[in-house]
C-alpha positions as CSV (number, residue, x, y, z in Angstrom):
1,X,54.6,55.8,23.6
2,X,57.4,58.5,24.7
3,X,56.5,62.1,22.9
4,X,59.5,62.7,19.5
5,X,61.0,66.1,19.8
6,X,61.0,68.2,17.6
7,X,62.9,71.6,17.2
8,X,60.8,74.9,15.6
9,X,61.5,78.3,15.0
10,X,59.1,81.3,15.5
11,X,58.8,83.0,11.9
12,X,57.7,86.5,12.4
13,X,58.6,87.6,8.0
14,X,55.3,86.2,6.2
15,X,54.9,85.9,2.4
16,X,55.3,83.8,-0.4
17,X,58.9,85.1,-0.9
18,X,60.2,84.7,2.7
19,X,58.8,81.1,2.7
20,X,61.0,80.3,-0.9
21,X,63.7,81.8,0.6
22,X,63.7,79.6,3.4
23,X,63.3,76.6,1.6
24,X,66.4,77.6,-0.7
25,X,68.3,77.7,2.3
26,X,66.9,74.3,3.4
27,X,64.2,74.9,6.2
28,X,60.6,74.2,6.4
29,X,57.7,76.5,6.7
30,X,55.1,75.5,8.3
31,X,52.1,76.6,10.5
32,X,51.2,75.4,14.8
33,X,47.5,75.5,15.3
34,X,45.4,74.5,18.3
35,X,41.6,75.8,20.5
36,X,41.7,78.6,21.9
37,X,44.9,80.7,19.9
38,X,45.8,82.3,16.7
39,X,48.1,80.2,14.3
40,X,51.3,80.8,14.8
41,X,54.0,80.5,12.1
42,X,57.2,78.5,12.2
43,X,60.0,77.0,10.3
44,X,61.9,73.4,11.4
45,X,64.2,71.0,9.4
46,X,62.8,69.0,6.9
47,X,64.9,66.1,7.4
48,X,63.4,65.7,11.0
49,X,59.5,65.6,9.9
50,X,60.7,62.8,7.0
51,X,62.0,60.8,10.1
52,X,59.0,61.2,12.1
53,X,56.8,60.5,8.7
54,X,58.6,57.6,7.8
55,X,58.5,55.6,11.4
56,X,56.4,53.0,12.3
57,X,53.5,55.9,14.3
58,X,54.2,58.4,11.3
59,X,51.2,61.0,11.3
60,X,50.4,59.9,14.8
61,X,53.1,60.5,16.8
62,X,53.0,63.2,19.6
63,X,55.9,65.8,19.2
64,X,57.2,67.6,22.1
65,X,57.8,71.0,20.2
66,X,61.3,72.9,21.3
67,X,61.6,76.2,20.8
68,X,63.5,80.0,22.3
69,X,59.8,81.3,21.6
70,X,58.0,80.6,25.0
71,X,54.7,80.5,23.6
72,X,55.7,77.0,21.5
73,X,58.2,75.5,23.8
74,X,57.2,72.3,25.9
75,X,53.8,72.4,23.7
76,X,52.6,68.9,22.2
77,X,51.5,68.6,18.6
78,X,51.0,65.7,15.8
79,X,51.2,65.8,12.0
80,X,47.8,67.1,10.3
81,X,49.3,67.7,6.7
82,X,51.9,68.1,5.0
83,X,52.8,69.1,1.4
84,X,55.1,68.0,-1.2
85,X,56.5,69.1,-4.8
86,X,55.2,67.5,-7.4
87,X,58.3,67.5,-9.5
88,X,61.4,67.0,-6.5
89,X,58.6,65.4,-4.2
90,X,60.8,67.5,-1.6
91,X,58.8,69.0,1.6
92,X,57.1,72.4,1.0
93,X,55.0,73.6,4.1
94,X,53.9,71.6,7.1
95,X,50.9,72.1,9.6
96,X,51.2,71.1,13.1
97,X,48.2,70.6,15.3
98,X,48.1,70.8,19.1
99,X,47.0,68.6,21.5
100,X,46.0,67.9,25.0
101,X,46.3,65.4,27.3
102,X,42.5,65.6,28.0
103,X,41.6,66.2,25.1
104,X,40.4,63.5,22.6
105,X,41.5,63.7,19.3
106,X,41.1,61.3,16.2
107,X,43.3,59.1,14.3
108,X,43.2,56.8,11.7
109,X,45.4,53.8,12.8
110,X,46.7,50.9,10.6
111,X,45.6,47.3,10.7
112,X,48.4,45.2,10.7
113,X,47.6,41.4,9.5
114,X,49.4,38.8,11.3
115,X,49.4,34.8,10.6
116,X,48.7,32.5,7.7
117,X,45.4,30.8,7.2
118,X,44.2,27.9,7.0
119,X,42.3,28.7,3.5
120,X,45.8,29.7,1.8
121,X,46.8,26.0,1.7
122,X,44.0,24.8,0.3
123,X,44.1,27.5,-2.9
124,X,42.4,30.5,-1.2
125,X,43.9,33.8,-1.5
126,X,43.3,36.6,1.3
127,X,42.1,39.9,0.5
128,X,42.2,42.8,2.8
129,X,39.2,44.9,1.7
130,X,40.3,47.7,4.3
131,X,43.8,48.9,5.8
132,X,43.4,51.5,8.5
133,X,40.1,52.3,10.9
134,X,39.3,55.5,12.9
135,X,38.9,55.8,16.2
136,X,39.2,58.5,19.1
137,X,41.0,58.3,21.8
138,X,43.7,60.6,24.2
139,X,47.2,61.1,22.6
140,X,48.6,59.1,24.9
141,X,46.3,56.1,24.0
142,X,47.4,55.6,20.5
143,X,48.9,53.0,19.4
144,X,52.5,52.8,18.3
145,X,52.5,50.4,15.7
146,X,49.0,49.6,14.6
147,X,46.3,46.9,15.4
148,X,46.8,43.5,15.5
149,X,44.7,41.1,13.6
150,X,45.4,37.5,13.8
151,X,44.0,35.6,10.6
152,X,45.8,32.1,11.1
153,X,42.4,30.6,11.5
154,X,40.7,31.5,8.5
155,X,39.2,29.2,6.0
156,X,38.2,29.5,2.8
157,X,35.0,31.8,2.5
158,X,35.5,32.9,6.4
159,X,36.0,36.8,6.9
160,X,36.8,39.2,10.0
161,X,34.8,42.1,10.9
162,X,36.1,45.4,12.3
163,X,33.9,44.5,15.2
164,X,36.3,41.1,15.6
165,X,39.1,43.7,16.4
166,X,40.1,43.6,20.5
167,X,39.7,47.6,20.8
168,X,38.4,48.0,24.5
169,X,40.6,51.5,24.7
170,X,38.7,53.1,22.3
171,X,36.0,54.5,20.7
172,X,36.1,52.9,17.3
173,X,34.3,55.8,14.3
174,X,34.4,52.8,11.6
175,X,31.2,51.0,10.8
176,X,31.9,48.2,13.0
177,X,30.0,45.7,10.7
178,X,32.8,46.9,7.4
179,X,34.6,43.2,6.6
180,X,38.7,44.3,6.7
181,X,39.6,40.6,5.5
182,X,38.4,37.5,3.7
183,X,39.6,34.5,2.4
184,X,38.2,34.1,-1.0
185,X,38.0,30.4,-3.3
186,X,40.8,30.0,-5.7
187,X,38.8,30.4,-9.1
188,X,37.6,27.7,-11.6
189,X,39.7,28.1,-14.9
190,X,36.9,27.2,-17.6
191,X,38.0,24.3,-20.4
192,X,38.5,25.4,-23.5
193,X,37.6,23.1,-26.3
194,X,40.4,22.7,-28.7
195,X,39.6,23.6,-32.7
196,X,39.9,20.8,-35.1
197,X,43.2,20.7,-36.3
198,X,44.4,21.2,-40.0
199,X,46.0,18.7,-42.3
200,X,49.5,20.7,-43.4
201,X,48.9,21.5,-47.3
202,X,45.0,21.2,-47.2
203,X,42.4,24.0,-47.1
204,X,39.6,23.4,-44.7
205,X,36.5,22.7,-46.1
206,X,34.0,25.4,-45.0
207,X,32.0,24.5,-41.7
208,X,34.6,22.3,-40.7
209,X,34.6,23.7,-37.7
210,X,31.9,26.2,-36.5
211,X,28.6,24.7,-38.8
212,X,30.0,21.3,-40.0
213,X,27.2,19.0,-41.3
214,X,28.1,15.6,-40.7
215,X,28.8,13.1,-43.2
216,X,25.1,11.5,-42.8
217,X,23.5,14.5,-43.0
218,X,25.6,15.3,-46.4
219,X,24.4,12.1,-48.1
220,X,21.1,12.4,-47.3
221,X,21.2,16.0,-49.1
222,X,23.2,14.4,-51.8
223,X,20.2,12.3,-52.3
224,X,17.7,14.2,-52.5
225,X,19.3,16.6,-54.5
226,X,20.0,14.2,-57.5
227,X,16.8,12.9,-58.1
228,X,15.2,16.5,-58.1
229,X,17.2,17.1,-61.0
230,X,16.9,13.8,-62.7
231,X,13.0,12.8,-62.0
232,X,11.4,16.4,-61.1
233,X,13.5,19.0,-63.8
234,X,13.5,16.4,-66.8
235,X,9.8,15.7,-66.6
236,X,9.3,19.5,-65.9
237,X,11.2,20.3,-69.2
238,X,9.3,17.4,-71.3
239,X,5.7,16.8,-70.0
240,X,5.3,20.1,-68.7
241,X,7.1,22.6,-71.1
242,X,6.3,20.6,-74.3
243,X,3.2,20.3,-74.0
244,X,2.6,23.3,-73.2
245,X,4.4,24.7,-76.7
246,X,2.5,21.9,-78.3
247,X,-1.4,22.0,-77.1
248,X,-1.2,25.0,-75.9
249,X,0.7,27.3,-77.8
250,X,0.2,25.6,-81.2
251,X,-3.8,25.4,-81.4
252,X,-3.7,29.2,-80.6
253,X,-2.1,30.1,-83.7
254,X,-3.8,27.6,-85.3
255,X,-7.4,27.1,-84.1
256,X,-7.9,31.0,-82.8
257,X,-5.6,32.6,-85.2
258,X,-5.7,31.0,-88.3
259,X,-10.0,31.3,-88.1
260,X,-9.7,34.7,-87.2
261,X,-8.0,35.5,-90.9
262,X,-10.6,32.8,-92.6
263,X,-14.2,33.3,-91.1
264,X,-14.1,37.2,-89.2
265,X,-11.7,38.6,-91.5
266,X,-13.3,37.0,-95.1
267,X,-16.5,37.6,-94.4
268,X,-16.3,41.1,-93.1
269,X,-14.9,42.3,-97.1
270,X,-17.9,41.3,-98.7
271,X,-20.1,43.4,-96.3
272,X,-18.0,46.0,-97.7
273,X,-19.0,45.4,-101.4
274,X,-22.1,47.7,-100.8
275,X,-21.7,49.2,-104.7
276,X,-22.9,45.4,-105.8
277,X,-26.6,46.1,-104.0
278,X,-26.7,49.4,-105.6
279,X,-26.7,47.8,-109.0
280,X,-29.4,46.1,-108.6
281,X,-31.2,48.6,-106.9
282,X,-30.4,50.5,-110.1
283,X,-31.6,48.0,-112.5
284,X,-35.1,47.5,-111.1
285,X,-35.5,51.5,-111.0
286,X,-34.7,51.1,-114.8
């Protein structure tokens, strides 16, 4: 992959205020970095990173910086961050990091996801469970537009490991045994059992549907309900009760009460009539 250029400016006026000037006047501040030197401040045209950003290598491609300032010109750097307004979403401040040629660096580089499988036509649906890896490598060595993974033989339930991925160029930083895509079984839709339906102009009877005792079961209570009223309450109210008033209650105001007046309560007023003895006491002392 051929190096993009990319045209900076040495800034030697720091400060908040000189960096908001320059973006009024439509120029980006940003910062070039690298081992071994001091950062060195810059400012480029923001509608030249959005072009690198926006192609197919994005953060990964190798700029070829071009500058007046010796100490940048001819120097090769990549896209570390880059920050945005929240509010215009417009560039604010870019940092460029240099690289070597010997050097390794690392990058995170899409997977890109290529053929149908086999498991889509039978109801499957594919889900990629991870988009980009890491791996090291020299600048030179990256790839341009991603990995390729073919998936056209996939059934249902198969799956493709980031150890399936043809990376002999690299060193690959990923945990080799992470699943990137699968091919999952299309799911079972339960059945849902329709409600009993309601005759127009009629209320449902209660338990008609959730708790409904079927019409045996309604009979059989009807039946045994009736003849606990007819055979079990009546004789309750005339052998049970009535006698009870009858033999019971009767003979106790008339056998205890009534002899309780006649034999404790009569005898216990002549006892009283002691002046009667005292007569007679009297008459023999005569």
């Amino acid at each position: 992959m051929s190096d993009k250029e990319l045209k900076v400016e040495a800034r030697k006026v720091l400060g908040k205020e000189e960096s908001g000037r320059l973006r009024v006047a439509g120029k980006l501040p940003g910062v070039v970095y690298g081992p071994g030197s001091d950062p060195r401040p810059v400012v480029t045209d923001p509608a030249e990173v959005l072009r690198v950003l926006r192609s197919k290598s994005g953060k990964n491609t190798v700029l070829l910086l071009k500058s007046e300032d010796k100490t940048l010109d001819g120097k090769r750097a990549m896209i570390r961050e880059h920050q945005t307004d929240t509010i215009t979403d417009k560039l604010i401040h870019l940092d460029l990091m240099e690289v070597s040629k010997e050097r390794r660096i690392r990058v995170s580089i899409p997977i890109d996801l290529e053929g149908k499988p086999v498991g889509v036509d039978k109801g499957g649906t594919v889900e990629e469970l991870l988009r980009e890896i890491e791996i090291s490598c020299l600048p030179d060595e990256i790839p341009g537009e991603g990995i390729k993974a073919d998936i056209s033989q996939l059934d249902i339930g198969d799956a493709l490991h980031v150890k399936d991925l043809k990376l002999e160029k690299f060193k690959v930083l990923t945990n080799p045994n992470l699943t990137f895509v699968t091919v999952a079984a299309p799911q079972k839709e339960e059945e849902v059992k329709p409600a009993a339906e309601a005759v127009p102009g009629e209320i449902p009877a209660e338990g008609a549907v959730e708790g409904a005792v079927p019409a045996e079961a309604a009979a059989a209570e009807g039946e045994a309900a009736a003849p606990a009223k007819g055979k079990e309450a009546a004789p309750a109210k005339g052998k049970e009760a009535a006698p009870a008033k009858g033999k019971e209650a009767a003979p106790a105001k008339g056998k205890e009460a009534a002899p309780a007046k006649g034999k404790e309560a009569a005898p216990a007023k002549p006892e009283a009539k002691a002046p009667g003895k005292r007569k007679e006491e009297g008459r023999g002392r005569k």
